[in-house]
C-alpha positions as CSV (number, residue, x, y, z in Angstrom):
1,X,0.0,0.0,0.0
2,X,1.7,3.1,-1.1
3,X,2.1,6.1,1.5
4,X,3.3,9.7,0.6
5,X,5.8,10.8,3.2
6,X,5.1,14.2,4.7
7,X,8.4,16.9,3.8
8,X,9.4,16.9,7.7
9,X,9.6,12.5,7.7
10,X,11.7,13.0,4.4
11,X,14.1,15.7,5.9
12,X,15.9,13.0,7.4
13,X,16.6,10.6,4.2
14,X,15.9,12.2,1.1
15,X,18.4,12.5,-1.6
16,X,21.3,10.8,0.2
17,X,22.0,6.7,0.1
18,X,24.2,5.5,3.1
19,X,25.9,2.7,1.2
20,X,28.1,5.3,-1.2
21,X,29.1,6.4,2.0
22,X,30.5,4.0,4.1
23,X,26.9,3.1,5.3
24,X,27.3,6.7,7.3
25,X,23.3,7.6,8.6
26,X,24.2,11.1,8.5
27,X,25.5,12.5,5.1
28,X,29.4,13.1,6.0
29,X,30.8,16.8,5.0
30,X,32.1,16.5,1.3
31,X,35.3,18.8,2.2
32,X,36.8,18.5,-1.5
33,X,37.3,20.9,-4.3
34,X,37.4,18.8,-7.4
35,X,36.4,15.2,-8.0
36,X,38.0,12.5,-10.1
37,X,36.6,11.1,-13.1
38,X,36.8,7.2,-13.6
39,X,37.5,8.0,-17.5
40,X,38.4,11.0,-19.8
41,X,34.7,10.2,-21.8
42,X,33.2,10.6,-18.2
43,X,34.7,13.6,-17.7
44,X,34.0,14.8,-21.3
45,X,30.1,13.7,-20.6
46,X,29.6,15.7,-17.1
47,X,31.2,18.9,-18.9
48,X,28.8,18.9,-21.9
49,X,26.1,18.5,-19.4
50,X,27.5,21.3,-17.0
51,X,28.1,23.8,-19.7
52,X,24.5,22.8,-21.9
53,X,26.0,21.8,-24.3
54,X,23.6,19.1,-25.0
55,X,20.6,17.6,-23.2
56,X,20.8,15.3,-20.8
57,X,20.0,11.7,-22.1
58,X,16.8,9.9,-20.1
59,X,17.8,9.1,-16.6
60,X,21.3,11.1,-16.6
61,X,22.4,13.2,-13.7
62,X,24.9,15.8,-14.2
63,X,27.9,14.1,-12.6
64,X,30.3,15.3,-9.9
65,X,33.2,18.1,-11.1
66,X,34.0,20.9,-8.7
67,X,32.5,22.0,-5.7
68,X,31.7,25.3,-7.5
69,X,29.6,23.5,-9.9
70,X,28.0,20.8,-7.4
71,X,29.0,19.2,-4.2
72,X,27.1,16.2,-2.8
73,X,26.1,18.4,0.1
74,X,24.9,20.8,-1.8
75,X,23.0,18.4,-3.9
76,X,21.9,16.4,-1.1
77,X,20.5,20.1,0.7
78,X,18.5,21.4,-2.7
79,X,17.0,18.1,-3.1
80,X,15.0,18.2,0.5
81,X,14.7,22.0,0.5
82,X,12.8,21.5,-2.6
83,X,10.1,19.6,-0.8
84,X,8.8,22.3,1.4
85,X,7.8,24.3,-1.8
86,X,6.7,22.1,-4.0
87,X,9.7,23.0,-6.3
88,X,11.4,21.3,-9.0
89,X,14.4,22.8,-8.2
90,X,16.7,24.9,-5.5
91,X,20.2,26.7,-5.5
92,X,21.7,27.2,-2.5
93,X,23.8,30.6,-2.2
94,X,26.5,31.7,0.9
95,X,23.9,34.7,1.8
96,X,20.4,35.3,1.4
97,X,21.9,38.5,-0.5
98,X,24.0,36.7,-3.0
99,X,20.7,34.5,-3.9
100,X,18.5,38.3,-4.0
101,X,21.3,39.9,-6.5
102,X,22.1,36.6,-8.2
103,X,18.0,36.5,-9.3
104,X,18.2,40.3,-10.3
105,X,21.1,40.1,-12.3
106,X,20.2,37.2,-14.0
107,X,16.2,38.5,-14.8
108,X,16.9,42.1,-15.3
109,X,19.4,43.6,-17.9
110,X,20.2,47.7,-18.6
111,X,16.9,49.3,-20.0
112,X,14.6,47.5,-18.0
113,X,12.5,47.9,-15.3
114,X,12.0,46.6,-11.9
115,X,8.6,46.9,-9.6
116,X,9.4,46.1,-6.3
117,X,7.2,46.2,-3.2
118,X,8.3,49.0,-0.5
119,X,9.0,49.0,2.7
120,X,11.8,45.8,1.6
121,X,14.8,44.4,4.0
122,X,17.4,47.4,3.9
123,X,19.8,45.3,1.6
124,X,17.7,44.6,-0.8
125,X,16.8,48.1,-1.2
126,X,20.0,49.4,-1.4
127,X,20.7,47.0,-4.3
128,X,17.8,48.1,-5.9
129,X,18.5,52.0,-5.9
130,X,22.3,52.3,-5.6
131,X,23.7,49.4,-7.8
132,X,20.8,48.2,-10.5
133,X,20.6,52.2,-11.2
134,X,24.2,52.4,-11.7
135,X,24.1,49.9,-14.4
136,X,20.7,51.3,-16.0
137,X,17.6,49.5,-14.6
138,X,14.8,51.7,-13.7
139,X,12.7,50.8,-10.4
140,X,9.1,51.7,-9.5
141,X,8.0,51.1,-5.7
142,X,5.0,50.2,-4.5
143,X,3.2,49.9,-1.0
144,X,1.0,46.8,0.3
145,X,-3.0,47.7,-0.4
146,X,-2.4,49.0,-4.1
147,X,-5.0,47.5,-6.5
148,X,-4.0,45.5,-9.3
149,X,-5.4,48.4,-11.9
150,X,-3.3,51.1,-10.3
151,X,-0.2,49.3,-10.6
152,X,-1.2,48.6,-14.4
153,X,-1.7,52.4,-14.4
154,X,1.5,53.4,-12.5
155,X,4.3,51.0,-14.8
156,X,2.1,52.6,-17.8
157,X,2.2,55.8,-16.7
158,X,6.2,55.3,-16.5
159,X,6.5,55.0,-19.9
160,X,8.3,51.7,-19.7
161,X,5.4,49.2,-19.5
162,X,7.0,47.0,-22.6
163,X,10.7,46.9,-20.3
164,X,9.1,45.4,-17.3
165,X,11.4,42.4,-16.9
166,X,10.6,41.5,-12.7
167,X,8.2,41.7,-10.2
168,X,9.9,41.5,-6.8
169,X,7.9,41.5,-3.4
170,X,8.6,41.0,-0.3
171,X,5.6,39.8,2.1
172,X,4.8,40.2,4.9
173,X,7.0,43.3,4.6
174,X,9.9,43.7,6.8
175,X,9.4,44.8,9.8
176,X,5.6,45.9,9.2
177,X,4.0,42.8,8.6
178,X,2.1,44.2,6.0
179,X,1.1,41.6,3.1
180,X,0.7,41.5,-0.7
181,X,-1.4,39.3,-2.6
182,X,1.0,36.9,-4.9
183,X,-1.5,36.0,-7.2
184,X,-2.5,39.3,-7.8
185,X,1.2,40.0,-8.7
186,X,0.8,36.8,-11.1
187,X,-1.7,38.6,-12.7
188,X,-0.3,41.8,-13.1
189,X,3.0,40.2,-14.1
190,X,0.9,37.9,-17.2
191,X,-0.4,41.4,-18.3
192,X,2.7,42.9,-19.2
193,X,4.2,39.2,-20.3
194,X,4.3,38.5,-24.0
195,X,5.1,35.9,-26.4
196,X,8.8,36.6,-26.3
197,X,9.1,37.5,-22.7
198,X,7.7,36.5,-19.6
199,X,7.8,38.9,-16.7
200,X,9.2,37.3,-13.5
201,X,7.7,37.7,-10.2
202,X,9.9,36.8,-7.7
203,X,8.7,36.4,-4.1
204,X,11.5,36.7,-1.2
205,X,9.5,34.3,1.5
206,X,12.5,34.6,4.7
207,X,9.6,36.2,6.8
208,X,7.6,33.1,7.1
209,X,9.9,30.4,5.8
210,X,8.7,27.5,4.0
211,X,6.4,25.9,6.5
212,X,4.1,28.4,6.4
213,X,3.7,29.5,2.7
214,X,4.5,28.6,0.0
215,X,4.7,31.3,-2.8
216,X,5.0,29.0,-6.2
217,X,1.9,27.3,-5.6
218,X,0.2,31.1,-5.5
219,X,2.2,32.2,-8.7
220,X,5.5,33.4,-8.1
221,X,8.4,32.0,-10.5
222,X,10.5,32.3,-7.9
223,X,10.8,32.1,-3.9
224,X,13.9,33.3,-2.0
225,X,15.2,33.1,1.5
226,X,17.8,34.2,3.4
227,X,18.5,30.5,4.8
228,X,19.8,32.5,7.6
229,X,16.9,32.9,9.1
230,X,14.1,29.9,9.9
231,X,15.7,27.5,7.8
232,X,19.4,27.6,9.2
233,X,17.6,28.5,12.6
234,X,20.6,28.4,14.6
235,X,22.5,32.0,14.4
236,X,25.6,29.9,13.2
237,X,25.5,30.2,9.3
238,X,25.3,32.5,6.6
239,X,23.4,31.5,3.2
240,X,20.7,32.3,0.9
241,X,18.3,29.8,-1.3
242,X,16.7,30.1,-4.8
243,X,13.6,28.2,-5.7
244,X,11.7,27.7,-8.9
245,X,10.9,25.5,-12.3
246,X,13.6,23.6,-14.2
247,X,13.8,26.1,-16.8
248,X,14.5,29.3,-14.3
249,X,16.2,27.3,-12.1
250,X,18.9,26.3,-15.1
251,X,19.2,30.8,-15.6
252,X,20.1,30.8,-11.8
253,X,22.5,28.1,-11.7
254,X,24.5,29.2,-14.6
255,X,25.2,32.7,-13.2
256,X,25.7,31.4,-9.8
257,X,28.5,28.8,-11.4
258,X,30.1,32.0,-12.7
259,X,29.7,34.2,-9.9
260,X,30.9,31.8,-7.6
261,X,28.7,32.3,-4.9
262,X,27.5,28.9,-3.9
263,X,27.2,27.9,-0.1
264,X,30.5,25.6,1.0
265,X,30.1,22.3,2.0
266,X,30.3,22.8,5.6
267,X,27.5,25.4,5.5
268,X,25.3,22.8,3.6
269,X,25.8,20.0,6.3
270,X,24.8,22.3,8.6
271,X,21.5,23.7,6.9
272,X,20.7,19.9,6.4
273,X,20.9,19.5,10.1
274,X,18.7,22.5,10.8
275,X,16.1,20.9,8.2
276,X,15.2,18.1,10.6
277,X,14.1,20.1,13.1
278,X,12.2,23.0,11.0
279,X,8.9,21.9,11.5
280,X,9.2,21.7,15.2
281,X,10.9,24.6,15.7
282,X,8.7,26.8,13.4
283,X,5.9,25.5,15.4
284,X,7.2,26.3,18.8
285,X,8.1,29.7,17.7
286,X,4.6,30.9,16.5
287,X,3.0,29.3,19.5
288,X,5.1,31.5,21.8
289,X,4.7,34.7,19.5
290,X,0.7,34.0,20.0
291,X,0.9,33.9,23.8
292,X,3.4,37.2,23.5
293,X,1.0,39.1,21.7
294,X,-1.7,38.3,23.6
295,X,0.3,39.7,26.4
296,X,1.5,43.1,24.4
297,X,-2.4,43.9,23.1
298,X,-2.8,44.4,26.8
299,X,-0.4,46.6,28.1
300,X,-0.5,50.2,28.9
301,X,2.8,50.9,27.0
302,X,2.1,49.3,24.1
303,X,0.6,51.7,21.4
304,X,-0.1,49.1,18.5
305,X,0.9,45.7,17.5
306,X,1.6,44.7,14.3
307,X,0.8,40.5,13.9
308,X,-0.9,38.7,11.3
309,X,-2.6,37.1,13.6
310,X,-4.3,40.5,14.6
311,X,-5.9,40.9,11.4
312,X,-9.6,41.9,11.2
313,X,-11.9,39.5,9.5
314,X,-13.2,40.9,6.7
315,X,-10.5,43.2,5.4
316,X,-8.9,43.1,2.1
317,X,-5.1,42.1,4.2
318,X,-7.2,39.2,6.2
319,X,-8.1,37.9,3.1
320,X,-4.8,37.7,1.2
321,X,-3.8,36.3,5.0
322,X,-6.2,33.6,4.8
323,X,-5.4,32.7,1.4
324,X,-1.6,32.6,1.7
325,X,-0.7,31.5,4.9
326,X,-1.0,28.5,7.5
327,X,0.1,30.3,10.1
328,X,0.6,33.8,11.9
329,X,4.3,33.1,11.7
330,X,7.1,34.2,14.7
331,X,7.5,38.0,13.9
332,X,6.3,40.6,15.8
333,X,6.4,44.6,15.5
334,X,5.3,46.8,18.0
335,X,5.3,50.1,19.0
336,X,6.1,51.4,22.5
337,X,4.7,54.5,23.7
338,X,7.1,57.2,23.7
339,X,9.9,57.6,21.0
340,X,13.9,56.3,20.5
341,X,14.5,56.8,24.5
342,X,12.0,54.7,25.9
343,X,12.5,51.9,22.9
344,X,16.2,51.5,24.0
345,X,15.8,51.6,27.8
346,X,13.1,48.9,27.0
347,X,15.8,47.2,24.9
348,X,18.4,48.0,27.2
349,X,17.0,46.2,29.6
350,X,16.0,42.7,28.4
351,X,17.7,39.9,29.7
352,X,16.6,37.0,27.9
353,X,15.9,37.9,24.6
354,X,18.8,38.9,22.6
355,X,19.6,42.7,21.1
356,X,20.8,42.0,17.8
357,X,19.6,41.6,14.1
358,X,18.2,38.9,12.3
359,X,15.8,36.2,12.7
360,X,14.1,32.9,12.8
361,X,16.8,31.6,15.3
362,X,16.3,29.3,18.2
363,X,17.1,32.7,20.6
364,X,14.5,35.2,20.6
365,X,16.3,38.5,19.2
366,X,15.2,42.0,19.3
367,X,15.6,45.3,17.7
368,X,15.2,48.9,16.5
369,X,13.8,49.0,12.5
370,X,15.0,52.8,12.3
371,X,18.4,52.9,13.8
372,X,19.4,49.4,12.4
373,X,17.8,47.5,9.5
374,X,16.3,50.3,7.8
375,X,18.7,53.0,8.8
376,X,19.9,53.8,5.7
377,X,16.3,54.7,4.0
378,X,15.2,57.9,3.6
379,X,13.7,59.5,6.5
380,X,10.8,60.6,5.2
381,X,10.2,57.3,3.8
382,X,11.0,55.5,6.8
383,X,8.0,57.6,8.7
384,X,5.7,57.0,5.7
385,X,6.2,53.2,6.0
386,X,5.5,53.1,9.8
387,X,9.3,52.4,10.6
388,X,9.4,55.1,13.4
389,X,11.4,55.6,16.4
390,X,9.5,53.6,18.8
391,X,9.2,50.8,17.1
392,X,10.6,47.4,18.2
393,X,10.5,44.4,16.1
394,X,10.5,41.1,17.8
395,X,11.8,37.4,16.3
396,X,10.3,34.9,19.2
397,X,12.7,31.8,19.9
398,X,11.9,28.5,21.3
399,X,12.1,29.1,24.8
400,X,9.1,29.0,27.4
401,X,6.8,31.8,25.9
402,X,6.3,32.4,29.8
403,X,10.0,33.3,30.6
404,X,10.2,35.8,27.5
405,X,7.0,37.0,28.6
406,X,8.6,38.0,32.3
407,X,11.9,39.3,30.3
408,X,9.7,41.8,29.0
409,X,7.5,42.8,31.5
410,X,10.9,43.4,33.3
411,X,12.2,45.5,30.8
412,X,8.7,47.6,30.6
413,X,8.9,48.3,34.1
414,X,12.8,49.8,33.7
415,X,11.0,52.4,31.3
């Protein structure tokens, strides 16, 4: 009787046999730079292969080379990563911004443009404006609530409707929590698509992770990660991940193989360790970000929290919430009554959780959007997004939800 294994039973097997490795359980760490071939016409073979040269016959795998091109961790990590989105393929980058510039570069070319949802994670931003402008690509930004037909009007209205070559969002938006509707993108992206060229809409996903959406089957071309964040879970690595169909998925390789910017095979051991226990942890963490926002809605120095799981039924951003997500996720944004003083005496003061950036870790880390992430936006933009000086954004661990619960009310009570 056949039985389709959930992605969190498979995390533990999938894509690695433990006889070609000494009967090993665990995949060992593929510490090698190049790989010997048993014959020259096996060597010949995997390099027409690598470089497309011709297509690969039924049932050949692109052999092993040089851990630039492939590595077995590597291989071994895209396979299972693959299976939380439903994805036929994944490359695996040393940051989340190496996998983010990788996809624009390889999308995008000078003359086109870019539409890109606004407020976006402060890197990704300033690739957008200071280096794609340098070498000619025009961006528009937009803001979560805007209408299909007025985005339609806005790239028209630019003049460079026929150049649209991506769609890049970012939802929920960081640190706002503020969504966008994927399949609306779809849609918008298919109107400006032609026979000859189909506009990409690319879908950076590192806010909820892959547990709790999953953007391809809403749409996108593309999901991205920082693999930093839920996926490597830890605080302990660095790397980024690219998701998508065969053909795209070929586009992002090759450049990547150029570039050079693959994960090692130390960091890829270590992000298939952190896969076995993604489910668990992911669930942990939003259960504990429930029971902390139930706490924050209630008290007297909290001015407004910003939490999917907040979100009124019947609105336009419930909706899209109910639609794209299983979850509320782990991220919280809140703002505390007062201004930049009484935000960092609060933060100044916890115990616990963790001051520092990033996310999706085991720790419970904290921050300030304005000074930090975001401080390089403009100003005014910053205050027309809702990044202001007293608020704190909040990434809830896996500890007791009631001891980060006290760390707080300590640190409310030193302001």
């Amino acid at each position: 009787m056949e039985h389709k294994l959930h992605p969190e039973s498979l995390m533990m097997t999938y894509g690695y046999q433990p006889e070609l490795s000494e009967g090993a359980v665990k995949p060992p760490i593929f510490q090698t730079s190049t790989f010997a071939f048993k014959t020259a016409e096996e060597g010949k073979a995997f390099f027409e292969l690598a470089y497309g040269l011709r297509e690969k016959d039924q049932d050949e795998q692109l052999g092993l080379i040089y851990s630039r091109i492939n590595n077995p961790n590597l291989e071994i990590l895209e396979n299972r990563l693959s299976l939380w989105d439903h994805a036929d393929d994944c490359a695996i980058f040393e940051s989340g911004m190496s996998a983010i510039s990788t996809t624009l570069l390889e999308f995008l070319k000078p003359g086109d443009l870019l539409l890109f949802s606004s407020p976006t994670y402060g890197g990704t931003d300033h690739f957008i404006n200071h280096f794609l402008k340098k070498i000619g690509v025009d961006s528009l930004s937009f803001r979560s609530g805007a209408t299909k037909d007025e985005l339609i009007q806005l790239i028209e209205n630019s003049g460079k409707g026929d150049k649209l070559g991506c769609i890049y969002i970012e939802t929920p938006s960081n640190p706002t929590n503020q969504l966008i509707d994927i399949s609306m993108c779809r849609e918008l992206a298919d109107h400006f698509s032609t026979a000859d060229k189909r506009v990409c809409l690319a879908v950076d996903n590192t806010y909820m992770g892959p547990l709790w959406c999953s953007p391809l089957d809403h749409g996108a071309d593309l999901v991205l990660y920082s693999a930093t964040k839920y996926i490597g879970g830890h605080s302990d690595l660095i790397a980024g991940a690219v998701l998508g169909n065969t053909e795209n998925m070929i586009r992002i390789k090759t450049l990547r193989t150029f570039l050079g910017n693959m994960a090692s095979p130390h960091t890829c051991w270590l992000l298939l360790r952190s896969l076995e226990t993604l489910k668990v942890r992911m669930e942990q963490q939003t259960k504990s970000a429930q029971d902390i926002v139930a706490y924050l809605v209630k008290h007297p120095m909290v001015s407004k929290v910003m939490f999917l799981g907040l979100l009124e039924e019947g609105t336009p951003a419930h909706a899209i919430y109910k639609k794209q997500y299983t979850a509320p996720g782990a991220m919280i944004s809140f703002e505390i009554k007062g201004g930049e003083k009484e935000a960092f005496r609060f933060l100044n003061h916890l115990k616990l959780v963790k001051l520092a950036v990033s996310l999706g870790s085991t720790e419970s880390l904290v921050q300030h959007p304005a000074s930090m992430t975001h401080a390089g936006i403009d100003p005014e933009l910053k205050q027309s997004l809702g990044i202001t000086d007293s608020l704190i954004r909040l990434s809830v661990g896996v500890e007791n939800s009631e001891d980060l619960i006290w760390d707080i009310e300590n640190a409310f009570k030193a302001v």
